[in-house]
N, C-alpha and C positions, 0 to 999 in steps of 0.2 A: 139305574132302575127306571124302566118305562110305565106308561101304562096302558092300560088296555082300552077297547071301548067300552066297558062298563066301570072305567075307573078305577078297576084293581091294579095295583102294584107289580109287576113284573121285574125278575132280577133281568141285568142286561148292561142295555146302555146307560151312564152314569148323566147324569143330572143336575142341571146349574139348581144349588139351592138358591130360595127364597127365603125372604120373612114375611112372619104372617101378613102384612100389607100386599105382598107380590113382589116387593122393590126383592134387588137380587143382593143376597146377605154376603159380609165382608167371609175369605176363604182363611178357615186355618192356615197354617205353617203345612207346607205338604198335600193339602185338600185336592188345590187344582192338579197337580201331578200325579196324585191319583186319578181322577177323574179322566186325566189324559190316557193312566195307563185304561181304564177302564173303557177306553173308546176303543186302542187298540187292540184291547183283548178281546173283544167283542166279535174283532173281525181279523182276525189275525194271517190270513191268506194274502189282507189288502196291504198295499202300501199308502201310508195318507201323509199329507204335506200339512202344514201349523195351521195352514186356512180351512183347512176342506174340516180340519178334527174340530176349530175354532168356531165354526159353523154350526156342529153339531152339538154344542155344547153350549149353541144359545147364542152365538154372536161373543163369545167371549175375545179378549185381543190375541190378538196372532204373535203378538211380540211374547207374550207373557206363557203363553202354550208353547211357540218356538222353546224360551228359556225349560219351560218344566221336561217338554221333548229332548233337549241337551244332557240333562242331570241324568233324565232315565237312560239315557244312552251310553252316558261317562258309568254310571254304574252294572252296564248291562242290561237293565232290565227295559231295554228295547234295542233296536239295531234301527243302524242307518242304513234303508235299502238303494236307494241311489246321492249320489252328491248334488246333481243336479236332473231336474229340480229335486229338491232336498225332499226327501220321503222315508217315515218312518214305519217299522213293524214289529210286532210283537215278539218279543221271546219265552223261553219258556217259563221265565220269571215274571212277567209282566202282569197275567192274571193276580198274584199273589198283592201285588201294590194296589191292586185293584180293588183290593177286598173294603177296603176301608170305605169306597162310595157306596156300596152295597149298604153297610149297615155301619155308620159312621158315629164315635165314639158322642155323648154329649161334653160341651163345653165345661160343665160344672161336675161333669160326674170324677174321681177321683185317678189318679195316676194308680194301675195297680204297683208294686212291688218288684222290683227287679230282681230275681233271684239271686242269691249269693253265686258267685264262682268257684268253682273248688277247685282246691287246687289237688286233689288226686291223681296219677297219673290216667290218661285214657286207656281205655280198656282196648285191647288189641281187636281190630276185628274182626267179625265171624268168619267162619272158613268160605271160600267160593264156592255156590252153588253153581254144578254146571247142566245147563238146562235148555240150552239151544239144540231144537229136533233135528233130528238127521235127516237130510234130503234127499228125493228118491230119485230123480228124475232133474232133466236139464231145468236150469234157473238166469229168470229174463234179468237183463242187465237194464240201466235207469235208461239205456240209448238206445233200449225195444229190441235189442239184438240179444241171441238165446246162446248163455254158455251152459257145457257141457262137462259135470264137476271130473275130478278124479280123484280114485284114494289117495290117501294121506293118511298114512301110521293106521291103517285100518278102516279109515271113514272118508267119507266126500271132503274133499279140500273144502270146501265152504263151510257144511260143518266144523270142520279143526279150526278153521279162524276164527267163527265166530265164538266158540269154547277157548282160545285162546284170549278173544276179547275178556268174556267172561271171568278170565283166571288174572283177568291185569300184565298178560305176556307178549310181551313187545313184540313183531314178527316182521323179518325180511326175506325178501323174495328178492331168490336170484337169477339170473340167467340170461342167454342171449335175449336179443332186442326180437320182441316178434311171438315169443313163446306162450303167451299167454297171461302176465305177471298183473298188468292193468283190470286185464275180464274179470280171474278167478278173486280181486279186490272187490271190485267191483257189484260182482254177481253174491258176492257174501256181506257188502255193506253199503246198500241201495243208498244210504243215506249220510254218507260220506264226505268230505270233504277234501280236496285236491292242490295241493302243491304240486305244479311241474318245475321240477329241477332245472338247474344250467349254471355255468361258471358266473354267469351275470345275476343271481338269483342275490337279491338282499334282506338285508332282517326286516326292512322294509313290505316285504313281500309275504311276510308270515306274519305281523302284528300289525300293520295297517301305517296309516301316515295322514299327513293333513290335508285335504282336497276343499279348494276353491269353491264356493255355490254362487250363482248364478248373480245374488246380489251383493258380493262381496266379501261375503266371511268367511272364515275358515274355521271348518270343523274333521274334524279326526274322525278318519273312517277305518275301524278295525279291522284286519286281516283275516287271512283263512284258519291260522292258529286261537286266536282269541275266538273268531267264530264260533269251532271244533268245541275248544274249552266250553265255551258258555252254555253249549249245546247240547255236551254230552253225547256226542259225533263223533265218529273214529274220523281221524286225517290219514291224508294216503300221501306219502312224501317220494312222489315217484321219480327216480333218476336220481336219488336221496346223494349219491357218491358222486354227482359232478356240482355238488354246492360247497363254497369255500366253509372250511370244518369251523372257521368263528362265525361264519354265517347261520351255520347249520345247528351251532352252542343254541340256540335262541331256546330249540324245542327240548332240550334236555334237561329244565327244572319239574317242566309239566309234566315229563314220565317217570320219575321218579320219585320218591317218599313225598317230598313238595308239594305234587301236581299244582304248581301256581310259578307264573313270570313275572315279571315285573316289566310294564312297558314304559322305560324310559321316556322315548318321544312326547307320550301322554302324559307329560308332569310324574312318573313314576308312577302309573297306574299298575295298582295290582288285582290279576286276574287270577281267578282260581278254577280249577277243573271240575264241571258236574260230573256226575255218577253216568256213565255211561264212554265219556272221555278214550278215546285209545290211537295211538301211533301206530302206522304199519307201513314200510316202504321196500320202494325198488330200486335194486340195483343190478347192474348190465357191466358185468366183469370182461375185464379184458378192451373194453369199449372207451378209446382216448380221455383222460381227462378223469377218470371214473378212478377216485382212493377210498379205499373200504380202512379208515383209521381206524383205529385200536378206540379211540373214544368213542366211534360210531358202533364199531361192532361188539363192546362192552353192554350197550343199551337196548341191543336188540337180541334177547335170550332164547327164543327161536329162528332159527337162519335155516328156510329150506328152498333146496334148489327146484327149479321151473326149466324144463327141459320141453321140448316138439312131442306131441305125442300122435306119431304117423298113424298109429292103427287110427285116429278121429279122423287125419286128413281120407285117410279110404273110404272111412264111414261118411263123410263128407259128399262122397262121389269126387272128390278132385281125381283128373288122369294119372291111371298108375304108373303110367312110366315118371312123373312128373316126383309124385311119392317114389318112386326108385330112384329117381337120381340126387331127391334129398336124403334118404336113407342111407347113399354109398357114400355121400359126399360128408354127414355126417359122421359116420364112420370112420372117416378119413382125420377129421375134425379131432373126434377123440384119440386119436392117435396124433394127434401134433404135426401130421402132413401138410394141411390146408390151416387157415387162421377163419375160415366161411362157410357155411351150410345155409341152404336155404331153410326158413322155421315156418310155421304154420302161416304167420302170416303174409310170407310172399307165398307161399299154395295156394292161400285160397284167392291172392291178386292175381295167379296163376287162373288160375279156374276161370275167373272172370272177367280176363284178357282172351282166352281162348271162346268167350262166348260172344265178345267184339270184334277180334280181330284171326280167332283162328291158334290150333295150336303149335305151327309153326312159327306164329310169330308169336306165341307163350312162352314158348322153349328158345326162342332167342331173348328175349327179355327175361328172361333165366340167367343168360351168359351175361347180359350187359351188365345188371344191378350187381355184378359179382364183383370184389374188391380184383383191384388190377390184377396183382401179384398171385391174386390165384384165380384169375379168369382161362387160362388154357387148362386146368385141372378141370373146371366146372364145364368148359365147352364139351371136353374129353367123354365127360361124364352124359352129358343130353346127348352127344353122337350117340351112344353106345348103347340109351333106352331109346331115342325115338328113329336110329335109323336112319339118320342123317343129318349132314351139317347144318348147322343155322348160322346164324350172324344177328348180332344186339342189332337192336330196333333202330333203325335209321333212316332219314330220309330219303329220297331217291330223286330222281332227275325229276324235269318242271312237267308238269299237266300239260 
């Protein structure tokens, strides 16, 4: 609570009590920790460190705000934004802790009543409203770059996931490397959270781990999963099939009945899922290393495939011969001749090689990026649309 220049009371920033003398009065159990959280809420964009918050709350000790900073952290109801130097911010629960400096209980006034628990079973709950508008038109991605939706069962791919979110339906996305699988996440959940997969990915990596601060101690800095959870954030668990499947165990309490993990590492800390919470990943078939198990693909109850969609590369303006030699080679593709097509995303590095260096040497670095074993299929192919031979990008004799 501030106040103004005439004196009046302002809700806001929280306030070292006094006694009526001025001297500053002894803190209930939980007071200062509120008050902590109330600083943060305040400003919740910022990141603040035990001194800068310790300041504003009147010179209070930084040891003692560190401490209430840790609790609200161990419980969620703030995040560590860096380790070092140690900076905390508010979450979506943090306002709530807050509430108590605003209008703070009296000492003598009485404990109300804790409501009996029942033990009745819970009432199943309401059915899914689904209520995410349909999109008309291309939608900017968080990296300023503009994707371009496509149907899906009737409606914009971005619509269907986010209506999928909606429904609590797990969604994977499949398909060559390059297709699109990242963007159309992306472009449907600005506010997402990101695991990139790989054989070295550990559980470590999805629930957090302990990091070093600057003055010596260690405090446990929560992962991209706990994040997601606390956040009520979809997670995008992309390349989801080259993470070892007990590694991968970690995320499959939170999407189902549970929605809650227990993080080991943190003394057995148990997280639980906000109301918004959702899994969605990528996986890139046929791609070494990449197992779609039976435990994986039980958890994900929509599986649809992410394919090149050349008619864009056209509308793109990428060179058509460039679009006809991924289309043939495609083609070839589906028919189990070649194991390689070029996808949207070598066109448009295509496009954009040719605005550097020219389309001669586009359409050779066509040939070069092409797996070994079917690089004279792919050179065969660029002869045949641009009319002559090329040769992968190479250096050439000295200046």
């Amino acid at each position: 609570m501030n106040t103004n220049s005439s004196g009046t009371a302002t809700p806001g920033t929280a306030t070292t009590p006094t006694s009526p003398g001025g001297s500053r009065s002894r803190l209930r159990s939980g007071e200062l920790r509120a008050m902590v959280a109330g600083i943060l809420a305040d400003d919740p964009a910022t990141a603040l460190t035990p001194c800068a918050i310790a300041a504003r709350l009147g010179g209070r000790s930084s040891g003692a705000v560190g401490n209430a900073l840790k609790v609200l952290a161990d419980r969620g109801e703030a995040d560590i934004a860096t380790p070092a130097p140690l900076t905390y911010r508010a979450t979506a629960t943090t306002a709530a802790v807050a509430a108590s400096t605003i209008a703070p209980a009296r000492s003598g006034a009485p404990r109300p009543r804790r409501p009996k628990t029942s033990t009745l079973a819970t009432p199943a709950p309401a059915a899914v409203s689904v209520t995410a508008a349909v999109v008309t038109g291309p939608v900017a991605r968080p990296n300023g770059m503009t994707y371009h939706p496509r149907m899906l069962s009737g409606m914009p791919d971005v619509t269907a996931l986010r209506r999928l979110r909606e429904a609590g339906v797990a969604a994977l996305l499949y398909g060559p490397p390059g297709t699109g699988k990242t963007s159309v996440v992306e472009a449907a959940f600005p506010d997402l959270v990101t695991v990139q997969g790989d054989g070295d990915t550990t559980v470590a990596d999805f629930v957090g781990e302990y990091t070093q601060t600057d003055d010596g101690r260690y405090v446990f800095v929560h992962g991209p999963l706990v994040r997601a959870m606390r956040g009520g954030v979809p997670l995008f668990v992309d390349d989801a099939t080259l993470i070892p499947p007990t590694v991968l165990a970690v995320v499959y309490p939170a999407m189902d009945g549970r929605r809650q993990i227990v993080v080991k590492a943190n003394g057995g800390e148990v997280v639980d899922a906000a109301e918004g919470f959702y899994v969605v990943a990528g996986h890139n078939p046929g791609v070494h290393g990449a197992i779609l198990t039976d435990a994986l693909s039980s958890r994900f109850s929509a599986q649809i495939r992410v394919s090149t969609d050349y008619d864009l590369a056209a509308q793109l303006k990428i060179d058509k011969r460039a679009v006809k030699v991924a289309r043939n080679l495609a083609t070839r593709q589906a028919r189990g001749e070649i194991g390689w097509a070029p996808q949207l995303r070598e066109l448009i590095a295509f496009q954009k090689i040719v605005g550097v260096l020219g389309a001669d040497a586009a359409a050779g670095n066509l040939v070069g990026i092409a797996p070994e074993e079917d690089r004279d299929v792919v050179a065969a192919a660029v002869k045949a649309a641009f009319g002559t031979t090329v040769e992968p990008l190479a250096l050439g004799s000295r200046i």
